[in-house]
C-alpha positions as CSV (number, residue, x, y, z in Angstrom):
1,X,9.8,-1.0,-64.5
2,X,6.0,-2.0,-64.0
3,X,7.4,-5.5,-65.3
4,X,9.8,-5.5,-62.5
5,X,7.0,-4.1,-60.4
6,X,4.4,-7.6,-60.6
7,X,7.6,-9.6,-58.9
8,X,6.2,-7.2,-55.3
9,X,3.5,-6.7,-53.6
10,X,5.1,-3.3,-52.9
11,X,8.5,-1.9,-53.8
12,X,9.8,1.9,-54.1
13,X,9.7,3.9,-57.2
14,X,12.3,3.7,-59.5
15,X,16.0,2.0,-59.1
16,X,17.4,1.7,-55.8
17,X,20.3,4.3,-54.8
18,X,22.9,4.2,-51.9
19,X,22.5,7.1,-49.6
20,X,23.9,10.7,-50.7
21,X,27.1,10.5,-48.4
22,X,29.7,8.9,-50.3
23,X,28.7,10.5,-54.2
24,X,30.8,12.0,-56.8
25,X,30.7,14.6,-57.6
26,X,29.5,15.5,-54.0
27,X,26.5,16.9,-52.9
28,X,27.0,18.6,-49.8
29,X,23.5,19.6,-49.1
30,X,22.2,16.4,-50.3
31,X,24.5,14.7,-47.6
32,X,23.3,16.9,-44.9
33,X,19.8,16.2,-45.3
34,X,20.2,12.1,-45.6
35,X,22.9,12.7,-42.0
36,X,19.9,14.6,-40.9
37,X,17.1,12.3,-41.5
38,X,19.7,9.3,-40.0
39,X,20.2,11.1,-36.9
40,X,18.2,14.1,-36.2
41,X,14.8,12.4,-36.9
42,X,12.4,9.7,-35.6
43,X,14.6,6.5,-36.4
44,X,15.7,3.0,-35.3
45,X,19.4,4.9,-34.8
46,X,18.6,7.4,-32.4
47,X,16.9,4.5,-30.6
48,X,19.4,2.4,-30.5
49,X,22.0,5.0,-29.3
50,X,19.5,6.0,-26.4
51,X,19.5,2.3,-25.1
52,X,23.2,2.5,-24.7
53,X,23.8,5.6,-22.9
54,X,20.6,4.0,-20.9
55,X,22.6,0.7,-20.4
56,X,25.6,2.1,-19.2
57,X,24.1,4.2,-16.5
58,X,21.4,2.0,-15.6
59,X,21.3,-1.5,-16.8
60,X,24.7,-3.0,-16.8
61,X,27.0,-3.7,-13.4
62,X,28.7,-1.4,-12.0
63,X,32.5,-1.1,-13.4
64,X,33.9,-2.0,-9.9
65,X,32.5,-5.9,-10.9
66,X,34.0,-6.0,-14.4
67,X,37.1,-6.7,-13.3
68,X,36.6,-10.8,-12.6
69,X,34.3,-12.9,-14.6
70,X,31.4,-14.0,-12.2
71,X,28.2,-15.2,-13.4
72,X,26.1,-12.7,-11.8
73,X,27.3,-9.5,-13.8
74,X,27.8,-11.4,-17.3
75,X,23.6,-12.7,-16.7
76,X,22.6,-9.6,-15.9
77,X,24.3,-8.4,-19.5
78,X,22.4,-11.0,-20.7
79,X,19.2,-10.1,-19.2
80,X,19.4,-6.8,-20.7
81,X,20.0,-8.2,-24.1
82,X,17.4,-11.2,-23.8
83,X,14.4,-8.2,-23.4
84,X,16.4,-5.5,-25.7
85,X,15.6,-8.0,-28.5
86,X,12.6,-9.3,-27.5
87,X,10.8,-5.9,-26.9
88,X,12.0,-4.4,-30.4
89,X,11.7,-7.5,-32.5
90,X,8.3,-9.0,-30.8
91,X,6.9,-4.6,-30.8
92,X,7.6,-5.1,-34.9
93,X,6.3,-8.8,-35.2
94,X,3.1,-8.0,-33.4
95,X,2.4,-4.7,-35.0
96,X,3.0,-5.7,-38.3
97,X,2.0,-9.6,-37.9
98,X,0.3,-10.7,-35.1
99,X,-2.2,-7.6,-35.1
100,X,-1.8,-6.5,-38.8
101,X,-2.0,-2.9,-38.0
102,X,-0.9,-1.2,-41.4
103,X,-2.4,-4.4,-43.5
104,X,0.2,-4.4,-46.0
105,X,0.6,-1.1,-46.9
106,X,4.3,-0.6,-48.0
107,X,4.8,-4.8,-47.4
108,X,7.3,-6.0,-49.9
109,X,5.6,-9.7,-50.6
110,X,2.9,-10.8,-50.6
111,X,2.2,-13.7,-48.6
112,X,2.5,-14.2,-45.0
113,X,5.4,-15.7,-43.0
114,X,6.1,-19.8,-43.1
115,X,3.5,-21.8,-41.1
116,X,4.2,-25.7,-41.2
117,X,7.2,-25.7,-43.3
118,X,9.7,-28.5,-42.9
119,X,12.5,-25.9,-43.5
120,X,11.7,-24.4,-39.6
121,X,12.2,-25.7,-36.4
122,X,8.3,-26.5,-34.8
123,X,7.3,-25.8,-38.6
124,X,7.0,-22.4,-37.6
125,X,9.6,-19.5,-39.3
126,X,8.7,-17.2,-36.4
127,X,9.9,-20.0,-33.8
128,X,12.7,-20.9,-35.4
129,X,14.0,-17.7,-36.0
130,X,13.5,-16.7,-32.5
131,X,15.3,-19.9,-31.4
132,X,18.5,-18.8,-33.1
133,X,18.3,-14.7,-32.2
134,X,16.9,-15.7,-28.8
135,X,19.5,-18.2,-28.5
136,X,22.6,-18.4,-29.8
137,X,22.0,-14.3,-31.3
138,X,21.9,-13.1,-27.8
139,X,24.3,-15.2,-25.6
140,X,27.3,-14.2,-28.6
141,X,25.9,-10.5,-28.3
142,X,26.5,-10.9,-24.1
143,X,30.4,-12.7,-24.9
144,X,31.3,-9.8,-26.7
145,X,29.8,-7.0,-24.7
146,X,31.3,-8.9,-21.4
147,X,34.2,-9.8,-23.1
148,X,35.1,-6.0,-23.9
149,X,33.8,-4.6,-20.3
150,X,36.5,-6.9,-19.0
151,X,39.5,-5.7,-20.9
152,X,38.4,-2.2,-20.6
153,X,38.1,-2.7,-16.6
154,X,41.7,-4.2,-17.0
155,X,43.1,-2.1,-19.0
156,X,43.5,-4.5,-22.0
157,X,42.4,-1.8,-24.8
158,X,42.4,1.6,-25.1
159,X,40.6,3.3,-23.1
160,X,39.1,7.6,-23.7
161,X,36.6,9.8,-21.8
162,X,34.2,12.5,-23.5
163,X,37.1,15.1,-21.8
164,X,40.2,13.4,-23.7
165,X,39.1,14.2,-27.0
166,X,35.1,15.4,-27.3
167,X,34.7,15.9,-30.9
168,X,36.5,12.4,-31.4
169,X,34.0,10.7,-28.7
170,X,31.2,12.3,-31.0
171,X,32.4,11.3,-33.8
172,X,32.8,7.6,-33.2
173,X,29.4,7.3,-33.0
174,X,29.1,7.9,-36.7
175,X,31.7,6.0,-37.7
176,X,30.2,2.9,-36.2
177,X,27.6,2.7,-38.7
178,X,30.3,3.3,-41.4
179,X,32.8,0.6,-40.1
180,X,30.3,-2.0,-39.3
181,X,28.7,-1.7,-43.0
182,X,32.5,-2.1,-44.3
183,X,32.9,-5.4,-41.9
184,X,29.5,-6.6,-42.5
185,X,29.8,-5.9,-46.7
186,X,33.2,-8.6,-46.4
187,X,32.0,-11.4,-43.4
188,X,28.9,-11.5,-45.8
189,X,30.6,-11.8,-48.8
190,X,32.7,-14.7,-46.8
191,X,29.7,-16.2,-45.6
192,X,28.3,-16.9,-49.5
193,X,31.3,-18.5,-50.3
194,X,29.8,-22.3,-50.7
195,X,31.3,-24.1,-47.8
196,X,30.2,-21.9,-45.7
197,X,27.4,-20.9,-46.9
198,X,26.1,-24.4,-46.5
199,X,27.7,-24.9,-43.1
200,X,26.0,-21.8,-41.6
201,X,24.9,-18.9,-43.8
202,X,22.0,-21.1,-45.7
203,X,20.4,-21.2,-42.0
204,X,19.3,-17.5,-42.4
205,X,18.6,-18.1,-45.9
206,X,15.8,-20.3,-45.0
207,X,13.8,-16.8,-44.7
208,X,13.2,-15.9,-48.5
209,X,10.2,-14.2,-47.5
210,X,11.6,-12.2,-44.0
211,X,10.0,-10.7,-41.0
212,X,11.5,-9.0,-37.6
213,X,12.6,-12.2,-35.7
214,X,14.7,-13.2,-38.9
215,X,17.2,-10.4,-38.9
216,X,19.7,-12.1,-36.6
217,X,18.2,-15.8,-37.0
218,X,22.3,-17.1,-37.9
219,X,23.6,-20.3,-37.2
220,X,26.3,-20.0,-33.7
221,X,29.4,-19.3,-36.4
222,X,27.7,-16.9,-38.1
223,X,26.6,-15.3,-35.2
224,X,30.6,-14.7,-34.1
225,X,31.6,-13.6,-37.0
226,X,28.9,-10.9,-37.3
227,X,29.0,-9.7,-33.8
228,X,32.9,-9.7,-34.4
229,X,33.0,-6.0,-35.5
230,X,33.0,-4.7,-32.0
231,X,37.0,-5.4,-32.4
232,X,37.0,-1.9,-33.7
233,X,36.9,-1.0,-30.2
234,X,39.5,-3.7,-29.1
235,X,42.2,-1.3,-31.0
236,X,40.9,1.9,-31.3
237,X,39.9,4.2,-28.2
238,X,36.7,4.1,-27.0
239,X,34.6,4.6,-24.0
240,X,31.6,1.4,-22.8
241,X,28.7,3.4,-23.7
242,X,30.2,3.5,-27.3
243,X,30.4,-0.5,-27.3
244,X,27.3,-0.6,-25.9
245,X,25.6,1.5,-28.5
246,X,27.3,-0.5,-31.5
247,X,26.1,-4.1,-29.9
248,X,22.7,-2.9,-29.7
249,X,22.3,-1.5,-32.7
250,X,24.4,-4.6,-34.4
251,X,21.7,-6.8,-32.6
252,X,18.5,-4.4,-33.1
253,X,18.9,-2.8,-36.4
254,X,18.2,-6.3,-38.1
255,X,14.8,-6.6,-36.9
256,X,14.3,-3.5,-38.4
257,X,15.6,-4.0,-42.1
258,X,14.6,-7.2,-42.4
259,X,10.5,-6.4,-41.2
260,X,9.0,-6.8,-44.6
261,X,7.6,-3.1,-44.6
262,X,9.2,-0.2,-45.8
263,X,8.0,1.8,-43.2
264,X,6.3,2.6,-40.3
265,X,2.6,4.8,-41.1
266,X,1.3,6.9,-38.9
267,X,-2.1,8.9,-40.4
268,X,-1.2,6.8,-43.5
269,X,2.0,9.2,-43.8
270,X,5.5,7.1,-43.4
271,X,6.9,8.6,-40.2
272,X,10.0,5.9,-39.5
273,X,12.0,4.0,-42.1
274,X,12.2,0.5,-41.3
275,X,12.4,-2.8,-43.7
276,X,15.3,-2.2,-46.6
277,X,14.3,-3.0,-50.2
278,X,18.2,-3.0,-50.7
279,X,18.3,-6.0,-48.9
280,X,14.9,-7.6,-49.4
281,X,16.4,-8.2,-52.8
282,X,19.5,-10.0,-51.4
283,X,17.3,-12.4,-49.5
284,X,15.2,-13.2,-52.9
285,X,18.7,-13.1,-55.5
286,X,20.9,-14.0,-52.7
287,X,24.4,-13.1,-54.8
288,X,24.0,-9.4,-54.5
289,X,23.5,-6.5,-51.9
290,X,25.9,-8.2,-49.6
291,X,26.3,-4.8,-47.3
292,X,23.6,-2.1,-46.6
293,X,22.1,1.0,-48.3
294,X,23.9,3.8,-46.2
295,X,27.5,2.5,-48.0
296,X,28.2,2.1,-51.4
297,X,30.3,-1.0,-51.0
298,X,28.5,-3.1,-53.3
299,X,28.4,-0.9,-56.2
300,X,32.7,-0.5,-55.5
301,X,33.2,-4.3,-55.7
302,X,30.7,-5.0,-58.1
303,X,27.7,-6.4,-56.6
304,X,24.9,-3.7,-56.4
305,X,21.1,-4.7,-57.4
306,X,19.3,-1.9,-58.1
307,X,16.3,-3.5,-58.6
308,X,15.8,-3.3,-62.3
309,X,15.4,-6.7,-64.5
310,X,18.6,-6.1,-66.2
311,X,20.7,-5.8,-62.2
312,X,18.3,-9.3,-61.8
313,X,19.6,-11.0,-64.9
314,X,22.8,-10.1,-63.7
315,X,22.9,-11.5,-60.7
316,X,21.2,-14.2,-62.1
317,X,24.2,-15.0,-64.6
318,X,26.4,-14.8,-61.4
319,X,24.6,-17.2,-59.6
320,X,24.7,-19.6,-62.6
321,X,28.6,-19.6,-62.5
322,X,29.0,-19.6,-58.6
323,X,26.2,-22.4,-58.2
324,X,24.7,-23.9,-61.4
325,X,21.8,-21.7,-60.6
326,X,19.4,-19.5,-62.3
């Protein structure tokens, strides 16, 4: 391991493992703790599910204009997105960047993000990455969000109230997480098959080395096919602030695994889990760790790194036979 180790600047102890959830045997008590520290503690999640209950009574038009497309209400969606993103991925980029306030304690590489590279629009990675999320990220987030609050205001999908069914409603929000790791796990795994991954994928693969603004930096068709697991709600009853809350945290959560840092420190004590070693290795092997760390998807289909040498000759030998590459 302390071979593996000189490849970081800073990488957790030990192999990576896949939350306690979905283990077998089971541990119970184990599970309750990780669902605890997901949901009950200081975290990107809890954030993410307070800006939709705050965007549905406060932020997006009121239901009475869903009904008919009309520029007004679908720009004020996209408004809300526009400074959603910007606030929590320019908060991370100049905390951790701009102002350097943790150093690089608990930074996975090294070096800095790209500065006059050819790869990036202006030569800049933060510019270009903010070009695509700021872009193209944000005006698919809006579609979908307006494209739902439509149907639901005319009756198109199915529609449920916290009354109907309040355990169900509560749930939900639990299984978003779950479902989009599932969706996520396959449209990634379709986005490294070569044609497309040349045609749109290798656009967020320009950032090898990854900060805040690259974590929804796609190219337009990625960006649709991503954003595409709000159909969950298209067929299964749900309420807005449910759709709300998934966007956001679909469009948010990125900036957070992909911020380079583990964590946040407060008192040099980790208080809020941010970047995702899990998937800092996808973005340096590239043919591994196509979902997330919460679901055990890629060790199911065959395509966990755990961040040993032996899971990185592996995935090495696989991307010899996919791509004639080492």
């Amino acid at each position: 391991m302390a071979e593996a180790k000189k490849e970081w600047h800073w990488r957790p102890e030990g192999p990576v493992r896949n939350s306690d959830v979905f283990v077998w045997p089971p541990r119970p008590i184990a599970a309750v703790k990780w669902l605890a520290s997901y949901w009950l503690a200081l975290s990107p999640m809890v954030l993410f599910l307070l800006l939709g209950i705050v965007s549905y009574f406060y932020l997006v038009p009121a239901e009475a204009r869903w009904a008919t497309f009309q520029i007004g209400w679908v720009a004020q969606l996209f408004a809300k997105n526009f400074i959603f993103l910007t606030c929590f991925a320019g908060a991370l980029q100049l905390y951790f960047y701009t102002f350097s306030k943790q150093a690089k304690k608990l930074k996975f590489e090294e070096r800095g993000l790209a500065t006059k590279n050819r790869n990036f629009y202006w030569g800049s990675q933060v510019l270009d990455n903010m070009f695509w999320s700021l872009g193209s990220g944000v005006m698919t987030w809006t579609a979908y969000e307006a494209l739902y609050l439509w149907s639901y205001a005319n009756g198109y999908v199915p529609r449920m109230a916290f009354a109907d069914n309040p355990i169900w409603y509560a749930a939900l929000f639990v299984i978003i997480p779950i479902w989009s790791s599932l969706h996520f796990y396959w449209i990634h795994r379709l986005l490294h098959w070569p044609p497309l991954y040349r045609f749109a994928h290798s656009l967020h693969h320009r950032n090898i080395n990854i900060g805040p603004w690259s974590g929804i930096s796609m190219h337009p068709l990625e960006h649709l096919l991503y954003f595409s697991s709000v159909i969950l709600h298209f067929v299964v009853a749900s309420s807005p602030i449910h759709v709300l809350y998934h966007l956001t945290y679909m469009a948010l959560s990125p900036a957070a695994s992909h911020s380079g840092y583990d964590g946040l420190l407060v008192n040099d004590k980790k208080q809020v889990e941010l970047g995702d070693f899990f998937h800092q290795l996808h973005h340096r092997y590239f043919e591994c760790n196509y979902g997330t760390i919460e679901m055990p998807w890629d060790k199911w289909f065959g395509s966990f790194h755990d961040g040993t040498p032996e899971a990185t000759d592996m995935v090495r030998e696989r991307r010899r036979k996919m791509h004639g590459q080492g």
